[in-house]
N, C-alpha and C positions, 0 to 999 in steps of 0.2 A: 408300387415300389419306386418307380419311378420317379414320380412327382415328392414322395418324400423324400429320395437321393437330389433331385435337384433346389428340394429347398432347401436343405442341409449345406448346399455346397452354397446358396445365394446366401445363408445365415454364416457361413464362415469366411466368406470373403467379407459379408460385412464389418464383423467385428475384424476384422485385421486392417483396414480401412478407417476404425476407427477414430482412432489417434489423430489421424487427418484433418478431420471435419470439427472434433472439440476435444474438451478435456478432461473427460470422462475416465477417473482411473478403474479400468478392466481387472485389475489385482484388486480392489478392495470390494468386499458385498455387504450392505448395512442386514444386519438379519434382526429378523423380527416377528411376531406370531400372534394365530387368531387364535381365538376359543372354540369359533366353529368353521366347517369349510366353505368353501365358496361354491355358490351354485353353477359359475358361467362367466362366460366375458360377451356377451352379447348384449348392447347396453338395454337393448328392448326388452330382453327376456328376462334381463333381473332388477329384482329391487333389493338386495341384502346391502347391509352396510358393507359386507366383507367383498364379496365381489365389485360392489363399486369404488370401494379403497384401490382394487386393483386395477378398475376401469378409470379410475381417475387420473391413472400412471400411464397408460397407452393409448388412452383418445382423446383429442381435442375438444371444447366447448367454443360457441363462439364467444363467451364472457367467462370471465372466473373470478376470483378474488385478490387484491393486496393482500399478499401474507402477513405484512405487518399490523396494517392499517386496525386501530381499534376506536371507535363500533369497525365492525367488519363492515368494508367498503368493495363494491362489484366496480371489473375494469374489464377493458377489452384483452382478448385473447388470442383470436385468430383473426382477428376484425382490426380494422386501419383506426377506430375509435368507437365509440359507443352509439347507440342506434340513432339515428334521427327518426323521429316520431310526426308519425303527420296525421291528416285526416281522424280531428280532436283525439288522438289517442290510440287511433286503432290500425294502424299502417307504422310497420318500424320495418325497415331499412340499411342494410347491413352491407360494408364492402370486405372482403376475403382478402387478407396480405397476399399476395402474390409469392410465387417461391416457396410455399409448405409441402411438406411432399410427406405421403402413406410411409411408410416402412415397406423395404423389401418383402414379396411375396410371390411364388409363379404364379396367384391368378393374374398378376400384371404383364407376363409373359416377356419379362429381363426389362421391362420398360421403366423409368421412375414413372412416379405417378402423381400427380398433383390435389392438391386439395381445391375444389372448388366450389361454386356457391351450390351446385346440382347435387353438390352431395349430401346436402342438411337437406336441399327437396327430399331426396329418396331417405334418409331417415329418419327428419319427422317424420313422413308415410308411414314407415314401420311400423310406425308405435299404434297406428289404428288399422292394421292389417290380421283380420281376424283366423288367420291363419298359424299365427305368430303369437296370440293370446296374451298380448305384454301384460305386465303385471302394472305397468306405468300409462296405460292408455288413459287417463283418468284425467291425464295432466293437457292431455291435449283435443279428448272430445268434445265435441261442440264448437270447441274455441276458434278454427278457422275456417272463412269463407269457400265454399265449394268442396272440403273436404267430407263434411258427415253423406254429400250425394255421391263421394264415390264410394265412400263405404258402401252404402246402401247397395250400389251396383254391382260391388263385386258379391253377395249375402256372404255367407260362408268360406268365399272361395279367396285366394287372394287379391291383390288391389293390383290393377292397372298404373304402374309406376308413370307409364309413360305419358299418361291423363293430364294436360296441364289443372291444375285447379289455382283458385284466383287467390285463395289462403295463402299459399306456399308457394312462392317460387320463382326464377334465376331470372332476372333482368336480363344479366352478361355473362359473361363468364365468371365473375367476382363479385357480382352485385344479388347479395339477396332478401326478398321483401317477403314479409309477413305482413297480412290482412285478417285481422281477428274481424270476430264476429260482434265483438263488445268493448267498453273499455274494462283495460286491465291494468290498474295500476304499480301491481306487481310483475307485471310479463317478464323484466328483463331480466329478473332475479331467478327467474324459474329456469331460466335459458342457460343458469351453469352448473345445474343439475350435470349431473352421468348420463341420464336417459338422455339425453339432446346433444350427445356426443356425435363425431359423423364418423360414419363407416363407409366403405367403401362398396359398391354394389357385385363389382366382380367378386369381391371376395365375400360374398354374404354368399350369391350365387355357386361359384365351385364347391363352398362348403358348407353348403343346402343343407347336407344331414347332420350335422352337427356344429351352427357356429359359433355354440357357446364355448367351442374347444380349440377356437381360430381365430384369436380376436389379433386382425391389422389395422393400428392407429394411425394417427400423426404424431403421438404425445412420445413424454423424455425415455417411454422402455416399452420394451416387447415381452410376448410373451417366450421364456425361454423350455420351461417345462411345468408340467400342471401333475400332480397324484394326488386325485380328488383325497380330500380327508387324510393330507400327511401333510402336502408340501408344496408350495406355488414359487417359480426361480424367473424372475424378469431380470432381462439383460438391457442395458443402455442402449439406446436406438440409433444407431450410425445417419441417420438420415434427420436428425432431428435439425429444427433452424436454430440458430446461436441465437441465444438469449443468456442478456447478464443479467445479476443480481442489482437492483438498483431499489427497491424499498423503503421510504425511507420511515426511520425508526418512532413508534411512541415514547416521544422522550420520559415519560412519567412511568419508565418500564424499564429496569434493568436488563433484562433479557432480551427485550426488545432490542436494546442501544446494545447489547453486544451480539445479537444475530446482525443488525445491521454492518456495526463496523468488522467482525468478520470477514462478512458474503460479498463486500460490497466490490461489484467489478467482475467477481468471478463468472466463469461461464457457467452454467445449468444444462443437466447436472454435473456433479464432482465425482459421484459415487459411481460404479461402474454397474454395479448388479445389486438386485435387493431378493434375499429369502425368505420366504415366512412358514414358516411351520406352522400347525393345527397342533396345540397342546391345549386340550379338551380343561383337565385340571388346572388347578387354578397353583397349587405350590408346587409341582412341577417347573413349571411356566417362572415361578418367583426363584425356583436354582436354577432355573438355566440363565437367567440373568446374573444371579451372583456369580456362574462359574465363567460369565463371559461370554455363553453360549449364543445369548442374545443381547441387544443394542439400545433397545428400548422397552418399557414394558411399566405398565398401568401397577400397581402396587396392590395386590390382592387381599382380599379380605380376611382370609388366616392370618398374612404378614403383616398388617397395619397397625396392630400394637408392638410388636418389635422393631418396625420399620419407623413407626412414625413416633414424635413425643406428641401427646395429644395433651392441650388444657383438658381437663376434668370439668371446667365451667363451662368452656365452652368447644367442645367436642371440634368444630368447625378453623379450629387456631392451631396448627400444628407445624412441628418441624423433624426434617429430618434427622434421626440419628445420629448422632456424632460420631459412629460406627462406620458409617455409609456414608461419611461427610468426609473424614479420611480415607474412604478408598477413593473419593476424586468423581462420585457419584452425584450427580445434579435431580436437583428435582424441582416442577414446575406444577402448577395446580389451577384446576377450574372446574365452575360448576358447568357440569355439560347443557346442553342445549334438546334439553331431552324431557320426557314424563316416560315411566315405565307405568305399568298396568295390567290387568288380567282382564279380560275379558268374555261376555257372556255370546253366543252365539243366538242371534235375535230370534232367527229361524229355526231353533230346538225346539221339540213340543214340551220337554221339561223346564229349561232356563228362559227360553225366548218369550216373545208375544209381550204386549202391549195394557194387558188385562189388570186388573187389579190386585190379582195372586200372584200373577207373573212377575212385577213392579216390587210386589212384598221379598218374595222368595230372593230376587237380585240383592235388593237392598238387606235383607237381614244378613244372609251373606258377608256382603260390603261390610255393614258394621261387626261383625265378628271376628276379621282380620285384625291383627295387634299391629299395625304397620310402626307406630310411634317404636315398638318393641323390639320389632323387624328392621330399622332403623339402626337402634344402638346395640344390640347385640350382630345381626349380620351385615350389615352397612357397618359397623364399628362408630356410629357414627356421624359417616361419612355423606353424608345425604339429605336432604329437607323435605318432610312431606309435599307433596303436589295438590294444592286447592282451587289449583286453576285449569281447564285443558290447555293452556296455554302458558309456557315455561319463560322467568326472569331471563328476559334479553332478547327477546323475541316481541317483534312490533305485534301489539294487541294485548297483552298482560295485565291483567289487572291486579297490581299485589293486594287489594284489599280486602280481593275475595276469599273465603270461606268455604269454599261448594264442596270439600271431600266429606267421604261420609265418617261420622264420627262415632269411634269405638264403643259397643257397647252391646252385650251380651243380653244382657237381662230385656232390653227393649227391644233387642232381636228375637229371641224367643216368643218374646209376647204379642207380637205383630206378626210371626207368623202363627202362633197361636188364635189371634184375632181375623185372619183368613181362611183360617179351616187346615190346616196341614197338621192334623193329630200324630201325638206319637203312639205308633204300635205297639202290638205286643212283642215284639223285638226290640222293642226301644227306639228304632229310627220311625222318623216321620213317615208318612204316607203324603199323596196328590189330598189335595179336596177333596177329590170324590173316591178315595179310598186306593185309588193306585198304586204299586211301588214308586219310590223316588228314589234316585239316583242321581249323581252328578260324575263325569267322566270330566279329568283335568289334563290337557297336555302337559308333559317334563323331560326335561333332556335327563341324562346320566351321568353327568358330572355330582364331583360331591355336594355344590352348594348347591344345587338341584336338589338335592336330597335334607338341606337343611329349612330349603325354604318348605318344600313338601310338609316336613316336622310339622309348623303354625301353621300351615292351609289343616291340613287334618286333625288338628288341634281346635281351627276356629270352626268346621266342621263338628265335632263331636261335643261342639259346645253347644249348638243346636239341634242335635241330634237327625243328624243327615248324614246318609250315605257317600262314600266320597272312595274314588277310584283312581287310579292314574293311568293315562295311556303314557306310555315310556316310549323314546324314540328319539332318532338322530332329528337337528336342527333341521336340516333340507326337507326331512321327513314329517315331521310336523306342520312347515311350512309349505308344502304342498297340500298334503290333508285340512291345512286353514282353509286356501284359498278353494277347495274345493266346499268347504259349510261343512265336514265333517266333523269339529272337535266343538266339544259343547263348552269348555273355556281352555283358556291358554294364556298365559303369563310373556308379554314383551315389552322391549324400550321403544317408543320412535321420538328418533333424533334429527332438528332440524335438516331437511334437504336446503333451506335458505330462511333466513332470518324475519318470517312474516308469520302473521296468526292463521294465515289461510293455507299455510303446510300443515297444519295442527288440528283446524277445522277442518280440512275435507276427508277426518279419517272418521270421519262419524256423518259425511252428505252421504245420502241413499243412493244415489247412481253408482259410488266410489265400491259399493258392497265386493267383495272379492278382491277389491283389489286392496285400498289402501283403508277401506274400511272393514275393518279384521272383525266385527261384531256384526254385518249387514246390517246398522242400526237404519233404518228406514221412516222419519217423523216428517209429514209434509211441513209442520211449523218450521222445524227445524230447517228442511231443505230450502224452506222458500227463505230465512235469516239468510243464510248461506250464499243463496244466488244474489240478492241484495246484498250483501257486505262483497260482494266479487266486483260489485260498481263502484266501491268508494275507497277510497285514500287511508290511508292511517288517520284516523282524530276518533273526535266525539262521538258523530251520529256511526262510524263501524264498531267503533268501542259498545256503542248501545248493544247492535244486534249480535257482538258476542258477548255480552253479558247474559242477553235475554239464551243464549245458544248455549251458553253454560247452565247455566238455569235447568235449561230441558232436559242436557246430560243426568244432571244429579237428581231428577225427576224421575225417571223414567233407568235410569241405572243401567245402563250398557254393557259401564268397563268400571270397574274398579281403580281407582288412579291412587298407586302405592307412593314413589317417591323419583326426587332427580339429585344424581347422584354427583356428587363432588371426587374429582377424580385427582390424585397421585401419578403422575406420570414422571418415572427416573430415568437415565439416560446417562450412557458410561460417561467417564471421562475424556474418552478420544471424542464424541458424537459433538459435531459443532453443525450453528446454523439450522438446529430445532428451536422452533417456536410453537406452541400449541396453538392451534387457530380453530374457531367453532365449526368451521366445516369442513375446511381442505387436512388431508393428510401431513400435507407438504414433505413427503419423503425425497420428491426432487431438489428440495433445496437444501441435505444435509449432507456435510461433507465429514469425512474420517479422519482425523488424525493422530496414526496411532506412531 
């Protein structure tokens, strides 16, 4: 009781202190909302886009992105400039602004507290602290010098923080060097991920038993209150360093040139607090926008034919409303930076394995999904099949490729006809060797959940295979993935940074549990993988992901359904939104209502 009376009273002196330090108005909150809840604010322990929306609000990177800049361009963050690179590639070297200070906390005991370079030591550590089980360790195994022997040393137990290791770590006070193990010609990009956020050690320490429910950053907000699965409420961070808006704009961009000359000057942020609510449904979520309730919000798929005028030629040419154009309503549009998918769990004795049945039973599957169907009746549209693992705009893309599996019923049957899975006297299939067959599918509860469900059971019944559903909240499925229990499950992943190798390493074998949601496990594959980790964007990496796509639609994993062209509207007061492929940017929108 204690310790929460006395942060209570350090949380209200700060906001009243406020007003002092920037110009944050405390009266206005941008509100806004997910579809699912957030697992955590612990940047280690989570990988959801939803949590790290919120992570991206309250902790620093040392790099982050030009919000305007298009191609999206990486800049320095909490760093005096961008890394100097030495030792051919594998030594980069970071200096720490001076001056950034944690957010009030009592594990700092009334002290401010500074940001230093000791503090990206202990949290990279983190993220391969087998105690801690990051969901992100993927991103950093192997990759620095002296780091995989302290794992090794601590086995099971946790890492000895205080271990210098030669990978990781503080010159000075301000100075801090990475030593990879290899080159990587992507490192810097990965660096403004969430996961590589710095946290503070005292405060990981005090709140040991939970510090997904404690997250103290450097970034523009705090956490003010959290109810899992209702409602997340950060407040502006009294301690933040002044930073202005200075951007400058894509002139070939309307939106752009008026974000720019808006913001420009202003301090960051404007907005005092931001809400977000968990509206699970989807036209819920589209009235609480119309009644003002909410600020921003993605344009849902019920509402995209009264919302939007669509060509009939070409589905992808649309405008807003003339409805929603008088109520002073803006709308901005992009194709996201994403492949959605279902995937097979490699390790299943039904779905999985490598075999020639196994290979059949994925793929017929694959071709008996209507994804083109799936498209224009619940995408509206709104979306382009995916033929690539690798999505337009993202370095590695090949638009020439072809590789998704191509519908078709009758050659699905017949192939697995041609492997031996006869249909019984119940009508459904059997194994080869006469077994039951069954397929168990992850799905949340919302309604479109329930319409994509409709064509899964549809394309199921067209081959006459058993087909189930495990029902269950998003965190709840997403636990039971990463543990190898769900024999498929349907999701997006969306660029963490603009390279083919965020895209590839959800299918490298080591990744299994983590960001490889299939445990796809092919040594051709892995050894492509490790080879394109040594080379630059061109030709000879482009080869070995082609040859890497290749293998996917071989061997059939995941199913790759489509990426989705998104509607994002935004009231009339909401200024200083820009849609950007990776950052949220909700610190740089100001209210004027």
């Amino acid at each position: 009781m204690k310790r929460t009376l006395c942060k209570a009273i350090l949380f209200s002196a700060a906001l009243a202190s406020s007003s002092l330090l920037y110009a944050a108005d405390m009266n206005k909150t941008l509100r806004l909302s997910f579809v699912a809840g957030a697992t955590g604010f612990d940047p280690a322990k989570v990988s959801d886009n939803y949590s790290n929306s919120i992570n991206e609000n309250i902790y620093d990177t040392l790099l982050t992105y030009d919000y305007l800049a298009r191609p999206i361009k990486i800049i320095p963050n909490v760093v005096e400039d961008m890394p100097k690179i030495s030792n051919g590639g594998k030594t980069y070297t970071f200096k720490i602004k001076p001056g950034i200070y944690f957010a009030d906390d009592p594990a700092f005991k009334g002290q401010k507290r500074e940001l230093v370079a000791a503090d990206f030591v202990y949290s990279l550590k983190r993220l391969l602290d087998k105690t801690i089980n990051s969901p992100q360790s993927y991103l950093v195994d192997g990759r620095f010098v002296g780091l995989d022997e302290l794992v090794k040393q601590a086995g099971q137990g946790p890492l000895n923080y205080d271990t210098e290791v030669e990978g990781i770590k503080a010159l000075d006070k301000y100075t801090l060097q990475l030593n990879l193990t290899d080159v990587n010609y992507n490192f810097a990009t990965i660096l403004a991920m969430p996961a590589f956020s710095a946290v503070a050690r005292e405060v990981v320490e005090a709140y040991a038993d939970n510090t997904n429910a404690h997250p103290v950053g450097t970034g523009p907000y705090m956490l003010k209150e959290w109810k899992p699965g209702s409602k997340i409420t950060l407040t502006a961070n009294p301690r933040f360093r002044k930073e202005i808006f200075n951007f400058k704009a894509d002139k070939s961009d309307p939106t752009s040139v008026a974000v720019a000359k808006d913001m420009h000057g202003k301090v960051i942020p404007q907005t005092g607090n931001i809400e977000v609510s968990i509206i699970q449904e989807e036209q819920p979520n589209w009235l609480a926008f119309l009644n003002k309730q909410l600020d921003i919000v993605g344009i849902p798929q019920p509402a995209l034919r009264e919302a939007l005028i669509i060509n009939p030629e070409n589905p992808l040419d649309v405008k807003l409303a003339p409805k929603y154009v008088e109520m002073g309503i803006q709308m901005q549009r992009k194709r996201l930076l994403e492949i959605t998918f279902y995937f097979f769990n490699m390790n299943d004795p039904i779905v999985g394995g490598y075999s020639a049945d196994k290979i059949a039973l994925r793929r017929a599957i694959a071709m008996a999904f209507p994804r083109q169907e799936t498209i224009a009746r619940i995408r509206r549209g709104q979306a382009v099949p995916v033929e690539y693992a690798i999505p337009e705009g993202v370095a590695g893309h090949n638009p020439k490729a072809r590789d998704g599996a191509k519908y078709d019923p009758a050659k699905a049957n017949a192939l697995l006809d041609a492997v031996g899975y006869k249909i019984g006297a119940d009508g459904y299939r059997t194994l080869p060797d006469g077994s039951p067959l069954s397929v168990e599918m992850g799905t949340g509860t919302a309604a479109i959940d329930r319409e994509w469900n409709e064509y899964w059971q549809q394309a199921f019944d067209s081959l006459h295979l058993k087909l189930t559903f495990k029902t269950g909240k998003w965190s709840e499925l997403s636990k039971a993935n990463r543990e190898g229990k769900l024999q498929m499950w349907g999701l997006a992943w969306g660029a963490d940074y603009p390279d083919g190798e965020n895209f590839m390493q959800m299918f490298y074998g080591p990744n299994g549990g983590d960001s490889n949601f299939a445990f796809f496990d092919l040594a051709k594959f892995n050894e492509y993988y490790e080879q394109a980790l040594k080379l630059p964007d061109g030709k000879k990496r482009q080869s070995l992901y082609d040859k890497m796509d290749k293998l996917l639609a071989q061997y059939q994993p995941y199913i790759f359904s489509d990426t989705r062209v998104r509607s994002i509207v935004t009231q009339s007061y909401v200024h200083g939104y820009k849609i950007h492929p990776i950052l949220n940017g909700w610190r740089y929108i100001e209210l004027k209502k």
